[in-house]
Backbone bond lengths (Angstrom), bond angles and torsions (degrees), N, CA, C in turn:
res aa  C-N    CA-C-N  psi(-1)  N-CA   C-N-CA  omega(-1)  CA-C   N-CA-C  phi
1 X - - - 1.455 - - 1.526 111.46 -
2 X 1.158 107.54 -43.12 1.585 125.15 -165.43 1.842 90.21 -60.09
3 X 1.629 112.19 -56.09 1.694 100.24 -175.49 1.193 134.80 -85.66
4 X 1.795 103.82 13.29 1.485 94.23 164.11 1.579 108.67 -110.01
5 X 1.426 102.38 -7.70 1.443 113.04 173.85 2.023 117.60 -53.46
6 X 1.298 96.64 -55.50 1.627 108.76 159.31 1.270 122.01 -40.38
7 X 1.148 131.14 -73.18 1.775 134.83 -168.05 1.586 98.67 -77.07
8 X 1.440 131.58 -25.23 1.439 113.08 161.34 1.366 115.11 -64.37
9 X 0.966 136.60 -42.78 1.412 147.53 -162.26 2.022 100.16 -71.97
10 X 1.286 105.85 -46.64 1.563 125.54 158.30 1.363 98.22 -20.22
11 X 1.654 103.02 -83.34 1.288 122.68 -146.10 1.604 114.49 -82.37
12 X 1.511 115.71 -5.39 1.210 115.41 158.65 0.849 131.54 -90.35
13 X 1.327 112.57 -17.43 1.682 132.35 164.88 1.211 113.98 -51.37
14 X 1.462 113.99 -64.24 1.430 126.81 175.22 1.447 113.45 -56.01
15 X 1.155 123.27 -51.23 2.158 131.84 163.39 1.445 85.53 -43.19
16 X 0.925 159.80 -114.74 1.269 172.32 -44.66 1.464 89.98 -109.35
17 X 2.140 98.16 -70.01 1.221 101.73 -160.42 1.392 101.86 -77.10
18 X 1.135 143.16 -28.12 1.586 132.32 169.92 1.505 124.74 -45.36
19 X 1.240 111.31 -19.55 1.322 122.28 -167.27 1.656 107.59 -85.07
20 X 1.386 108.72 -30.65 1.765 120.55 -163.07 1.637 78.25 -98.85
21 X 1.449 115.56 115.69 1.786 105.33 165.26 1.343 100.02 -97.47
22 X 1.368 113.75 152.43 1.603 129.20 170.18 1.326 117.20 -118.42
23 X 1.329 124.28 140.94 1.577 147.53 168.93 1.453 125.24 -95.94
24 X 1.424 96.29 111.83 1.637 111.77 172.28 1.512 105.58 -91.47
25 X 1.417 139.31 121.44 1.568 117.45 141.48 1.350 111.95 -160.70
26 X 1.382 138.18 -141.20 1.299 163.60 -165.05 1.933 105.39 -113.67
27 X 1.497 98.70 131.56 1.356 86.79 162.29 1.462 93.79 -151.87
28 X 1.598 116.13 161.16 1.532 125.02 157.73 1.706 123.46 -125.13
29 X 1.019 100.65 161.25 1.635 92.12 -175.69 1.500 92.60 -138.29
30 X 1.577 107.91 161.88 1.425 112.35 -167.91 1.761 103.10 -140.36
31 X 1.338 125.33 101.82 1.671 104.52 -146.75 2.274 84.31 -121.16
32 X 1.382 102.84 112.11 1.585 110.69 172.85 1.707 96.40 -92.46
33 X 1.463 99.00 136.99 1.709 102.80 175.81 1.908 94.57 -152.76
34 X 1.516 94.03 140.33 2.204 84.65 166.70 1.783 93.33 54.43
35 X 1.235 98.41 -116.61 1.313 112.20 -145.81 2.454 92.39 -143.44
36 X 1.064 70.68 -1.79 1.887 78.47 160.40 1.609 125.24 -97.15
37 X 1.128 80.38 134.36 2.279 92.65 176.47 1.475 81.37 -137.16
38 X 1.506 104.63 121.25 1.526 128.17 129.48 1.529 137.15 -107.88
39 X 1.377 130.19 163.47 1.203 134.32 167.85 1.553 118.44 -120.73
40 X 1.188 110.96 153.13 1.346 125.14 -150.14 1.817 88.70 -137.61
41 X 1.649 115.68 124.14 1.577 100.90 159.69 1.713 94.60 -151.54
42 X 1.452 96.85 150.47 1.890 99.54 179.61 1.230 101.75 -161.22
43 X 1.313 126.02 178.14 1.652 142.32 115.45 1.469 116.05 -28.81
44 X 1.348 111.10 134.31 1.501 99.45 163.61 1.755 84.33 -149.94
45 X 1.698 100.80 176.22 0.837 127.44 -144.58 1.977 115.44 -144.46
46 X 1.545 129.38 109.94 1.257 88.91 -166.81 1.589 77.77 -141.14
47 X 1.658 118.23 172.18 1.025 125.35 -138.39 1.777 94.56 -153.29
48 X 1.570 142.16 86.74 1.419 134.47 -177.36 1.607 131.77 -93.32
49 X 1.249 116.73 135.84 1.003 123.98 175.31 1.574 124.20 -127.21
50 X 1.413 137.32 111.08 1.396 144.35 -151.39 1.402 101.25 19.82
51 X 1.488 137.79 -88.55 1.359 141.70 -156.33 1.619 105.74 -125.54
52 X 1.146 105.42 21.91 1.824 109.09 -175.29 1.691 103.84 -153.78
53 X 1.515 90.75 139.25 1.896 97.01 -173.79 1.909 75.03 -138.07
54 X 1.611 83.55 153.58 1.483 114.88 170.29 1.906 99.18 -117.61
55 X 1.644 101.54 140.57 1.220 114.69 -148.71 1.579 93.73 -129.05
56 X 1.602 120.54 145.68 1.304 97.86 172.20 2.220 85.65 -158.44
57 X 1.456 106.29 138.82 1.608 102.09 158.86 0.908 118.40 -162.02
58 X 1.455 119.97 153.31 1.628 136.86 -163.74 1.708 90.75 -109.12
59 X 1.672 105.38 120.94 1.354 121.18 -176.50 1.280 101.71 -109.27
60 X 1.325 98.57 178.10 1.643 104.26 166.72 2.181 98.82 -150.17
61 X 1.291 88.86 87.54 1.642 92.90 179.54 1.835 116.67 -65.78
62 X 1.109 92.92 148.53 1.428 109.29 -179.55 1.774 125.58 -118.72
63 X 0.598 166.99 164.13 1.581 147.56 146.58 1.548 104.75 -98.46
64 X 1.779 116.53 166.46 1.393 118.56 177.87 1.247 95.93 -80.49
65 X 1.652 103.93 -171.86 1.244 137.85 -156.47 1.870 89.55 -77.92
66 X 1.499 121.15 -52.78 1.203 136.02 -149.13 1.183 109.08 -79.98
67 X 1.480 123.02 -22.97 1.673 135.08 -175.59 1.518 113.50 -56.20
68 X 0.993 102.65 129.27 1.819 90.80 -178.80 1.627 105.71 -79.58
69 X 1.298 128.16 -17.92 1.135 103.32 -177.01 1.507 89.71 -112.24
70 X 0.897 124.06 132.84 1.894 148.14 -179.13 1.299 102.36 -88.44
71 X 1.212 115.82 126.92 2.036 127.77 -168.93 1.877 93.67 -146.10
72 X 1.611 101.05 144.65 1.154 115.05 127.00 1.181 125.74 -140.66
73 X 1.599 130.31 -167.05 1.703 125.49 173.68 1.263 92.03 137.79
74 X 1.493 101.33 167.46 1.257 105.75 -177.22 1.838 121.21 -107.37
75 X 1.343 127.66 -176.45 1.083 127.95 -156.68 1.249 126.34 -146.55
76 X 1.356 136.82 114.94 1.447 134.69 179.65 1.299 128.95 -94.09
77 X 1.699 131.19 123.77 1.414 109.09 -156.58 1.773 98.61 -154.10
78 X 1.099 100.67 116.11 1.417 127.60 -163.73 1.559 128.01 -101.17
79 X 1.521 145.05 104.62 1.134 127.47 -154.13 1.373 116.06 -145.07
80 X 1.140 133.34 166.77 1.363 137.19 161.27 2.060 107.77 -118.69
81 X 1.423 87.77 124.63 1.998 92.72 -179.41 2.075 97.32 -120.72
82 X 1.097 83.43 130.75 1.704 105.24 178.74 1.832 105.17 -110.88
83 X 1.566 112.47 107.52 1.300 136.26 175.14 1.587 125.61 -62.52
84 X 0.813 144.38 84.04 1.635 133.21 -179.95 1.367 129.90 -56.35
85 X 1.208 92.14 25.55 1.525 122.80 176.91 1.348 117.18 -178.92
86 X 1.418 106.79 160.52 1.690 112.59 -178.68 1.436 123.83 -25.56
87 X 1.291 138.50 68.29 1.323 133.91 -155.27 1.789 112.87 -44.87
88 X 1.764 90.26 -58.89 1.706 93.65 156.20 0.774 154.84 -103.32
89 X 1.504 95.88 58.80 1.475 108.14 139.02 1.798 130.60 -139.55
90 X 1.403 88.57 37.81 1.692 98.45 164.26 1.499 96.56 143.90
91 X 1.868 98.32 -138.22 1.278 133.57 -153.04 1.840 98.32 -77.59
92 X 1.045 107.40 109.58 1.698 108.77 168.16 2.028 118.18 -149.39
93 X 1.403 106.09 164.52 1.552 103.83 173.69 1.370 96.97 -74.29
94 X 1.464 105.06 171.56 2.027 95.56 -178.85 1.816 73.73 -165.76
95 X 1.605 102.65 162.79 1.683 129.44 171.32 1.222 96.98 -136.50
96 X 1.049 84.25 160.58 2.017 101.98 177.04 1.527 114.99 179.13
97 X 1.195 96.74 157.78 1.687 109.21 168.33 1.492 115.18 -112.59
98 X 1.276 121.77 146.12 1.721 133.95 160.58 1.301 101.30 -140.67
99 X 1.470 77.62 170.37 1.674 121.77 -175.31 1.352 105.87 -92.35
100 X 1.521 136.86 139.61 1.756 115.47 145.23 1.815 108.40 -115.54
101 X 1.140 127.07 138.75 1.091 134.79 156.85 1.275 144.69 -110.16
102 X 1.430 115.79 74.32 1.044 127.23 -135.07 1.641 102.39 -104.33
103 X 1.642 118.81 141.83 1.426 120.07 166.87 0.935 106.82 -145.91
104 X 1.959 90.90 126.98 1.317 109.05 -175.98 1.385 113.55 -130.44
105 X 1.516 111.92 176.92 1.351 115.83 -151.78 1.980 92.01 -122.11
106 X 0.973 126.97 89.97 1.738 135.68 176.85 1.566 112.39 -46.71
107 X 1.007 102.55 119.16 2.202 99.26 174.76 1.583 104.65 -99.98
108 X 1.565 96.50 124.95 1.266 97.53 -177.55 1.608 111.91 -167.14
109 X 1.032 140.43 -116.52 1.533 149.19 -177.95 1.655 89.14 -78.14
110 X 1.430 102.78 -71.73 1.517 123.73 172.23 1.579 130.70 -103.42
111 X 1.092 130.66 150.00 0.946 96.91 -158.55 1.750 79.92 -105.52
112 X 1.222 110.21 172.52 1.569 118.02 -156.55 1.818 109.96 -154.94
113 X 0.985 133.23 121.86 1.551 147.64 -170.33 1.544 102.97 -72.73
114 X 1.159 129.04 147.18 1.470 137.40 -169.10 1.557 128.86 -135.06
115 X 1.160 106.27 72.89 1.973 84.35 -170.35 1.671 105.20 -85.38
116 X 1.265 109.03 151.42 1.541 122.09 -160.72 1.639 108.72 -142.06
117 X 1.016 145.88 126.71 1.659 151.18 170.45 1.525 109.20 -101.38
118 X 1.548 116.94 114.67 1.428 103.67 178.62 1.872 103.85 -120.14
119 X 1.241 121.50 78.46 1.312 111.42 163.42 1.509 126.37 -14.54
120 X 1.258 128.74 161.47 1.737 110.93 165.66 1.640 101.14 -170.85
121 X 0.756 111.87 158.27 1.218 117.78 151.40 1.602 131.13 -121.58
122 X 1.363 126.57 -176.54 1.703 110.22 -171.17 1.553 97.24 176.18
123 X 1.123 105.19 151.98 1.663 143.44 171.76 1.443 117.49 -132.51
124 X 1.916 99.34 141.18 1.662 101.41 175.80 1.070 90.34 -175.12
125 X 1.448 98.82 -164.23 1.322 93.47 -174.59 2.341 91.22 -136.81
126 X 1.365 99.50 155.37 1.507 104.91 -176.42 1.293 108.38 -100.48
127 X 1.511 144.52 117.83 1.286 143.70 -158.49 1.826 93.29 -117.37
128 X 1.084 121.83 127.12 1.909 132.10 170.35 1.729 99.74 -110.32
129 X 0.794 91.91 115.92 1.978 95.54 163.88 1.843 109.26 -137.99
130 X 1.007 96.75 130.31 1.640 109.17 161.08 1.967 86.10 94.75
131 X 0.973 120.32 27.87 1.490 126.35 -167.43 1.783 127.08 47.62
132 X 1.624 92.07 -16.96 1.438 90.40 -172.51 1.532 113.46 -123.51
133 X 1.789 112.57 17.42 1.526 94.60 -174.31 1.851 82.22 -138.60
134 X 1.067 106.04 168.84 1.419 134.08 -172.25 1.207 130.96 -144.39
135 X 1.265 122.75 153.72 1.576 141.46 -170.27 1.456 126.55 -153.94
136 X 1.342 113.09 124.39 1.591 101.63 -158.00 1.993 103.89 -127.49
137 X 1.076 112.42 86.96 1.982 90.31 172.36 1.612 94.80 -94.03
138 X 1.564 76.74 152.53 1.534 100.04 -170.33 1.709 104.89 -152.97
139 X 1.401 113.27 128.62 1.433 135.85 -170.71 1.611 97.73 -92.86
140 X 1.121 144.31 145.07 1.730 146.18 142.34 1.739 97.41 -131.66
141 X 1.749 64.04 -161.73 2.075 89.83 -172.20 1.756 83.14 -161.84
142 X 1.613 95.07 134.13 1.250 104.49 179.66 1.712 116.37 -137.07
143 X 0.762 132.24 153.93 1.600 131.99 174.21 1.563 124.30 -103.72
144 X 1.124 141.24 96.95 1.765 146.17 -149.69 2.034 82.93 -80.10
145 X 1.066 124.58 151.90 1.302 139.09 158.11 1.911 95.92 -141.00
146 X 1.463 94.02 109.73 2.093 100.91 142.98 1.138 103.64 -66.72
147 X 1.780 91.26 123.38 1.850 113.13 149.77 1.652 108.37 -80.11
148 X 1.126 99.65 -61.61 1.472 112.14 -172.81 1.412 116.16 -71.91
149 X 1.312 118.65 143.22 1.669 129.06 -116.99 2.288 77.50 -126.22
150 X 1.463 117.87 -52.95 1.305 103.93 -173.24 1.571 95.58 -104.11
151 X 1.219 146.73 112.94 1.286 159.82 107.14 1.468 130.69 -75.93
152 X 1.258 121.23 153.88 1.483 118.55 177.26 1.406 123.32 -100.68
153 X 1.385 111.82 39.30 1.458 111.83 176.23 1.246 119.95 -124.57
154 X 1.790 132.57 158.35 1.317 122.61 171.15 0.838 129.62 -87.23
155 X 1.370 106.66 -169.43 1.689 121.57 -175.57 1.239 120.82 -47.08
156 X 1.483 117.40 -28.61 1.101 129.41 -178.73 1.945 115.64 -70.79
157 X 0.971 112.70 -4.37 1.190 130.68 -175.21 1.750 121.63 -106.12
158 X 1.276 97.57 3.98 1.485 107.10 168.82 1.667 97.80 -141.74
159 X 1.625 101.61 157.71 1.504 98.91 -164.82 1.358 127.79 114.73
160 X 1.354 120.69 141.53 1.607 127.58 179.14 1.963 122.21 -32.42
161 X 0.891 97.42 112.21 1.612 106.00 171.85 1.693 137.92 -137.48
162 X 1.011 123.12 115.03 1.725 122.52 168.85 1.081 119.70 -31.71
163 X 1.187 139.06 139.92 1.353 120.34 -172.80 2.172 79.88 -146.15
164 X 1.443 107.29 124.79 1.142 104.86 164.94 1.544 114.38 -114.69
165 X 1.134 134.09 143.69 1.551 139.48 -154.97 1.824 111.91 -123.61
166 X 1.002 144.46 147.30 1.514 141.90 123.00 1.247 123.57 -125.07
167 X 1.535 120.36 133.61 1.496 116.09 -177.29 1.416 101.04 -131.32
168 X 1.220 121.13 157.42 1.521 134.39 -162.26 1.523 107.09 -140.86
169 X 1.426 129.74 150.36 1.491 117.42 -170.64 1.610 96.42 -175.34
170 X 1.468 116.91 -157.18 0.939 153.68 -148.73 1.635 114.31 -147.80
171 X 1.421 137.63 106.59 1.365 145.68 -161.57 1.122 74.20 -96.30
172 X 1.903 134.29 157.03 1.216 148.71 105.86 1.312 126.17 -124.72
């Protein structure tokens, strides 16, 4: 009993985990607000279950050329996306909400450290081709809140913004 008890237990393990597919790849985000353009690029990471994936990526934000206040640092950004269809198993529209947690470093007189929370929300749609690679654009709207009380940036740097996204990866 005991040795067929083992390799079943194996093999449901493995069913189990075959069934939940996961996403490795690249993503960027591009967020216009006021008179601010930033960029957003990382690893991300996503994780599915029937019509719901857990989402997670380590960025490294940048600001454009045109921003008056000039940032870099990096960024943590955390989410839940809900599929309108079988998520795993391919191509579907999907909504969702994230988090961004972003720390950045302000150029200015001094240069000065920044922690920032940008709620968001977002829509897109998830495209699977060749079964194992992926592509995702995705539209939101997000809201910037300063934590940190001495930074060197303006007004323009907290506040409502678009944030448009594409990330590309690897299904397994």
């Amino acid at each position: 009993m005991k040795k067929i008890l083992f390799p079943v237990l194996i093999f449901i393990t493995i069913s189990g985990y075959s069934q939940k597919p996961k996403e490795l790849g690249v993503e960027y985000l591009k967020s216009f607000g006021q008179v601010f353009k930033g960029n957003l690029a990382g690893a991300r990471f996503e994780s599915y279950n029937n019509k719901g994936s857990w989402n997670i990526s380590l960025t490294y934000n940048f600001s454009a050329k045109s921003t008056y206040s000039q940032y870099k640092g990096f960024g943590l950004i955390a989410g839940y996306r809900y599929a309108f269809s079988l998520a795993d198993k391919g191509s579907s529209i999907f909504t969702g909400a994230r988090i961004l947690f972003a720390f950045e470093n302000y150029e200015g007189k001094t240069a000065a450290n920044s922690l920032s929370v940008t709620p968001m929300g977002e829509a897109g749609y998830h495209l699977v081709f060749a079964n194992h690679f992926f592509a995702t654009p995705a539209i939101g709207y997000g809201y910037t809140l300063k934590i940190s009380k001495d930074y060197n940036s303006l007004q323009e740097d907290e506040g409502g913004r678009v944030i448009a996204g594409l990330s590309a990866g690897y299904r397994f």
